[in-house]
PyMOL CGO cylinders between C-alpha atoms (Angstrom):
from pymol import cmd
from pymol.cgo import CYLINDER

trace = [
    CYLINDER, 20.32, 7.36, 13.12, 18.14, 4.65, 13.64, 0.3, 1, 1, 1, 1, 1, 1,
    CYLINDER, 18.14, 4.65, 13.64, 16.29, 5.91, 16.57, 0.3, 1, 1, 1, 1, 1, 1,
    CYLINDER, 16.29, 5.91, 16.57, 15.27, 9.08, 14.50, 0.3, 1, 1, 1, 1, 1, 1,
    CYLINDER, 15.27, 9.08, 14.50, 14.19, 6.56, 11.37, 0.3, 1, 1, 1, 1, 1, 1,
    CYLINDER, 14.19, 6.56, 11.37, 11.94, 4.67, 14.14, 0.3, 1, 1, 1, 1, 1, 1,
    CYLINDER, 11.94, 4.67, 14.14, 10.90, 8.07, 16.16, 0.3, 1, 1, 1, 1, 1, 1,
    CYLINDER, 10.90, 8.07, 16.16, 9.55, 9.43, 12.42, 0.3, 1, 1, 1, 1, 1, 1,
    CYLINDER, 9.55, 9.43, 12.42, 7.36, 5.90, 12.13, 0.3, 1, 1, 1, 1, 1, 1,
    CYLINDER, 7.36, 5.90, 12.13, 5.90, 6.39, 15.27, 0.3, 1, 1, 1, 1, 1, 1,
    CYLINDER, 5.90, 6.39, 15.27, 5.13, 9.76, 14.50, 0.3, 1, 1, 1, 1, 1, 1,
    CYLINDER, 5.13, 9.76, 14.50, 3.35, 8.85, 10.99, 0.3, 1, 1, 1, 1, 1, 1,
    CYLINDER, 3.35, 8.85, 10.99, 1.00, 6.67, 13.42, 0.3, 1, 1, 1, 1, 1, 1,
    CYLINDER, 1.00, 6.67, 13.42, 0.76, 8.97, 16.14, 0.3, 1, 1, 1, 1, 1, 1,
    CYLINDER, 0.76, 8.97, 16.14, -0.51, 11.33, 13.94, 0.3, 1, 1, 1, 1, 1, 1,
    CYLINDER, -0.51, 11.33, 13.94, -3.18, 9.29, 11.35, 0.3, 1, 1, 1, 1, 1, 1,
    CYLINDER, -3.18, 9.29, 11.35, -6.64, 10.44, 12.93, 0.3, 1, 1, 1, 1, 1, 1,
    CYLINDER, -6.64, 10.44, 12.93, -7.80, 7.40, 11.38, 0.3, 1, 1, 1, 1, 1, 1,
    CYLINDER, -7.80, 7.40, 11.38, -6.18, 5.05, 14.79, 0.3, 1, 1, 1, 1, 1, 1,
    CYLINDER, -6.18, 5.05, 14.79, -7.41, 4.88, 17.73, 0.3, 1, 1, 1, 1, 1, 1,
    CYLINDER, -7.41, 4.88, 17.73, -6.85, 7.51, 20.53, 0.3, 1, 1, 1, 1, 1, 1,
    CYLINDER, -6.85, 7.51, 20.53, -5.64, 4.83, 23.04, 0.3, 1, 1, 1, 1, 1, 1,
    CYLINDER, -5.64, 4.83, 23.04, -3.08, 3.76, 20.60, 0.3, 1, 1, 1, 1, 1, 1,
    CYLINDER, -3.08, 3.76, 20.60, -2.00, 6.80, 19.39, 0.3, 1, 1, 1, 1, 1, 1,
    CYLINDER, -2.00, 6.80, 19.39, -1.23, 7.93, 23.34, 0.3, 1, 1, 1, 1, 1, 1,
    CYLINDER, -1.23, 7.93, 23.34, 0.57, 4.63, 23.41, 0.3, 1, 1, 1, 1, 1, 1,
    CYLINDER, 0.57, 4.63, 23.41, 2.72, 4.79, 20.41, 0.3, 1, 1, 1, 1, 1, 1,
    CYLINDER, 2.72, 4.79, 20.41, 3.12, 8.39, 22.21, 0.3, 1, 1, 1, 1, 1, 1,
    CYLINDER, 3.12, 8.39, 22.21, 4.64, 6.54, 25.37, 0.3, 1, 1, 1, 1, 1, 1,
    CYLINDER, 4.64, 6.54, 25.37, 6.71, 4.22, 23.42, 0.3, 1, 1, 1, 1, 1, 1,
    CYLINDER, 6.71, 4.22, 23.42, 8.53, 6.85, 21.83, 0.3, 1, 1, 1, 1, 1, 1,
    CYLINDER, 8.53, 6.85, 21.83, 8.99, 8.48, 25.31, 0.3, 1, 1, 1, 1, 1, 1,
    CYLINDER, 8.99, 8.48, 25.31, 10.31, 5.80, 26.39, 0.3, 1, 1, 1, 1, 1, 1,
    CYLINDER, 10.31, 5.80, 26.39, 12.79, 4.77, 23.32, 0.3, 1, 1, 1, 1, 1, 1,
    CYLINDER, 12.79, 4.77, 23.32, 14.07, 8.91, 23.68, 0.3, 1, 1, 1, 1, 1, 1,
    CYLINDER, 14.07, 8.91, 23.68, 14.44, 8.69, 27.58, 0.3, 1, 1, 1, 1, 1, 1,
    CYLINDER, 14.44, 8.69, 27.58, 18.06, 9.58, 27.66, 0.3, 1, 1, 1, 1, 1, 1,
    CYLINDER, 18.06, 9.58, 27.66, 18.18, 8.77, 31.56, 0.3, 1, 1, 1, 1, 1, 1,
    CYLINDER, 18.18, 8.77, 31.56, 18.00, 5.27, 31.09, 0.3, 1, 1, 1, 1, 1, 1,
    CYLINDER, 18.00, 5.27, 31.09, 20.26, 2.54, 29.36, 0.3, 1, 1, 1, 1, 1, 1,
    CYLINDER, 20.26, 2.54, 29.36, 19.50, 2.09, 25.85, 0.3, 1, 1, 1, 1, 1, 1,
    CYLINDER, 19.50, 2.09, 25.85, 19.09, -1.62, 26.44, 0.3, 1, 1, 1, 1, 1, 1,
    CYLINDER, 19.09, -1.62, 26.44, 16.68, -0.70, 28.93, 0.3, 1, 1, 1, 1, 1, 1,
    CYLINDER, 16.68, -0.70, 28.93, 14.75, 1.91, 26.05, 0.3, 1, 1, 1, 1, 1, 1,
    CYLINDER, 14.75, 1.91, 26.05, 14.14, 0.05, 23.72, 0.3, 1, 1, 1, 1, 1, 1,
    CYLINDER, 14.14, 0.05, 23.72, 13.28, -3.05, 25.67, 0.3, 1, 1, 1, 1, 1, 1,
    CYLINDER, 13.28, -3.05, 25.67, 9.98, -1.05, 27.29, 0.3, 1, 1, 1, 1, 1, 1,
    CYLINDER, 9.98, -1.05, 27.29, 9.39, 0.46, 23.53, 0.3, 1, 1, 1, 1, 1, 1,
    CYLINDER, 9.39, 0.46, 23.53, 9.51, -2.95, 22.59, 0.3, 1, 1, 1, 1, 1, 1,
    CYLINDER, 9.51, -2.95, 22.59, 7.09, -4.30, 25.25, 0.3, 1, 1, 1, 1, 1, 1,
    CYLINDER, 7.09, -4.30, 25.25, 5.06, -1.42, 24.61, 0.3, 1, 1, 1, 1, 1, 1,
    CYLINDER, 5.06, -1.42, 24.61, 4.14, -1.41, 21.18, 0.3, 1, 1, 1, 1, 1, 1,
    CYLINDER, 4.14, -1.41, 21.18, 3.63, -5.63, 21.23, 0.3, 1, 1, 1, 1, 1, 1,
    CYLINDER, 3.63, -5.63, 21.23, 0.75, -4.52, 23.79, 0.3, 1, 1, 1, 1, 1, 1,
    CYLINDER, 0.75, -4.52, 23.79, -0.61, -2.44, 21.13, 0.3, 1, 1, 1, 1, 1, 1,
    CYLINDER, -0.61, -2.44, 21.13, -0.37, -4.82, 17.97, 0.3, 1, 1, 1, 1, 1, 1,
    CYLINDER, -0.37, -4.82, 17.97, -2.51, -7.31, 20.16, 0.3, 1, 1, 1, 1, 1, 1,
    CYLINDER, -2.51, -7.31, 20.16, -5.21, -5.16, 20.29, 0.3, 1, 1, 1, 1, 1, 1,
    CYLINDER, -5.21, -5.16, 20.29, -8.46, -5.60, 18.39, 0.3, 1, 1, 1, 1, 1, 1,
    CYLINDER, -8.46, -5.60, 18.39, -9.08, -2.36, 17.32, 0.3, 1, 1, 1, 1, 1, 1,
    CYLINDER, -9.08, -2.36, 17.32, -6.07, -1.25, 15.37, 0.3, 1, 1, 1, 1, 1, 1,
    CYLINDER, -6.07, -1.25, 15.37, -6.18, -1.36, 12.36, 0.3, 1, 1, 1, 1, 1, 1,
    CYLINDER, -6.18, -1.36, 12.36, -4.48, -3.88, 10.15, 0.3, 1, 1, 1, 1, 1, 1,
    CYLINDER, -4.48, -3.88, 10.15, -2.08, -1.53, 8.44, 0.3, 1, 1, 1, 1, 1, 1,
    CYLINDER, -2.08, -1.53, 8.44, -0.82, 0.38, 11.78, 0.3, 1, 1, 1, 1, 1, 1,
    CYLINDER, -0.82, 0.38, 11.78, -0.53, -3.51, 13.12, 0.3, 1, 1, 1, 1, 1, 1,
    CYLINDER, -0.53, -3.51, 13.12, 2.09, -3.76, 10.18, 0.3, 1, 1, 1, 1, 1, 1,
    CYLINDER, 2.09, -3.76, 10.18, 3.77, -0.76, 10.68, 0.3, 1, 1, 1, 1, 1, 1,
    CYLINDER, 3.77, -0.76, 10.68, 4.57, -1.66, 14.54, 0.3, 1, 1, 1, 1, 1, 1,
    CYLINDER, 4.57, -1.66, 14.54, 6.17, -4.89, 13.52, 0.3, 1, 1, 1, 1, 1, 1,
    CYLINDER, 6.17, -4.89, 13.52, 7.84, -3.07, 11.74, 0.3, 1, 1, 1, 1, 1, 1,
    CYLINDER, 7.84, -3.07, 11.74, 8.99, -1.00, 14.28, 0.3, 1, 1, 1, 1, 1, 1,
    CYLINDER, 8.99, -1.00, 14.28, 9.39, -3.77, 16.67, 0.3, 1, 1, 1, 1, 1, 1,
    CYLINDER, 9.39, -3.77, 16.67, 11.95, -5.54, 13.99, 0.3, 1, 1, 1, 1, 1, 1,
    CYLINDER, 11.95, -5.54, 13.99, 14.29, -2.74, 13.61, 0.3, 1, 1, 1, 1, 1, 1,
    CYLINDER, 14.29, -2.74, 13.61, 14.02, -1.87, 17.78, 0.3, 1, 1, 1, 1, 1, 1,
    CYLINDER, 14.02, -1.87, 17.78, 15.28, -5.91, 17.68, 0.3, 1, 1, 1, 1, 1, 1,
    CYLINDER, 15.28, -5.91, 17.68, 18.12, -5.57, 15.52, 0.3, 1, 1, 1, 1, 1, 1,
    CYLINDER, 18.12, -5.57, 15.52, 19.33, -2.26, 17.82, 0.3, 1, 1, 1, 1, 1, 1,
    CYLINDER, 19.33, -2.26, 17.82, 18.78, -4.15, 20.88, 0.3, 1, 1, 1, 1, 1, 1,
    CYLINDER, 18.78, -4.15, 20.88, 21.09, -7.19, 19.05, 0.3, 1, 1, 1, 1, 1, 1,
    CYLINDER, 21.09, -7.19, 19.05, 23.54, -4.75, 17.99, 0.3, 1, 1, 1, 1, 1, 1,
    CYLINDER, 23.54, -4.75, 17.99, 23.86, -3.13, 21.50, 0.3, 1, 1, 1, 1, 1, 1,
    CYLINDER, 23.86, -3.13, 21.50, 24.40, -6.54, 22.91, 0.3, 1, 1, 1, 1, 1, 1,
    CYLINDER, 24.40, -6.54, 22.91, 27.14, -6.63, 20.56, 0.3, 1, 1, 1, 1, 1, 1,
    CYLINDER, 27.14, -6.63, 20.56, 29.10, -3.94, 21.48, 0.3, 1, 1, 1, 1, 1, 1,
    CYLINDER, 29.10, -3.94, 21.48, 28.69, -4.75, 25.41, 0.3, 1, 1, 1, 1, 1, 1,
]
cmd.load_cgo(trace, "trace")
């Protein structure tokens, strides 16, 4: 549930013309990443993670996207911290 939740945020900023190119296409990775069923989920959402803290360190995004991927980054924290739970 929570990975479709975070996978329809990334798509809101993926799609708003009014970001970047370069960060759309990396949102666009991130999500790839976070729905790459070949890997551990640890190991997903710890390159989404990485990913998308790139991103809100760059100068061109806007301040409201910048939000939205902390955001993003907060829940992917409390799935990683749940996952470590359950291991």
């Amino acid at each position: 549930m929570e990975t479709k939740a975070i996978n329809k945020l990334l798509d809101q900023i993926r799609d708003d013309r009014t970001v970047p190119r370069n960060i759309r296409a990396s949102v666009e990775e991130a999500k790839a990443h976070l729905n790459d069923e070949k890997k551990d989920i640890a190991v997903r959402i710890n390159s989404a993670i990485s990913l998308l803290d790139e991103i809100s360190n760059d100068s061109n995004i806007p301040l409201y996207t910048r939000t939205q991927i902390w955001n993003i980054v907060s829940m992917l924290e409390v799935m990683n911290e749940r996952h470590k739970e359950k291991v």
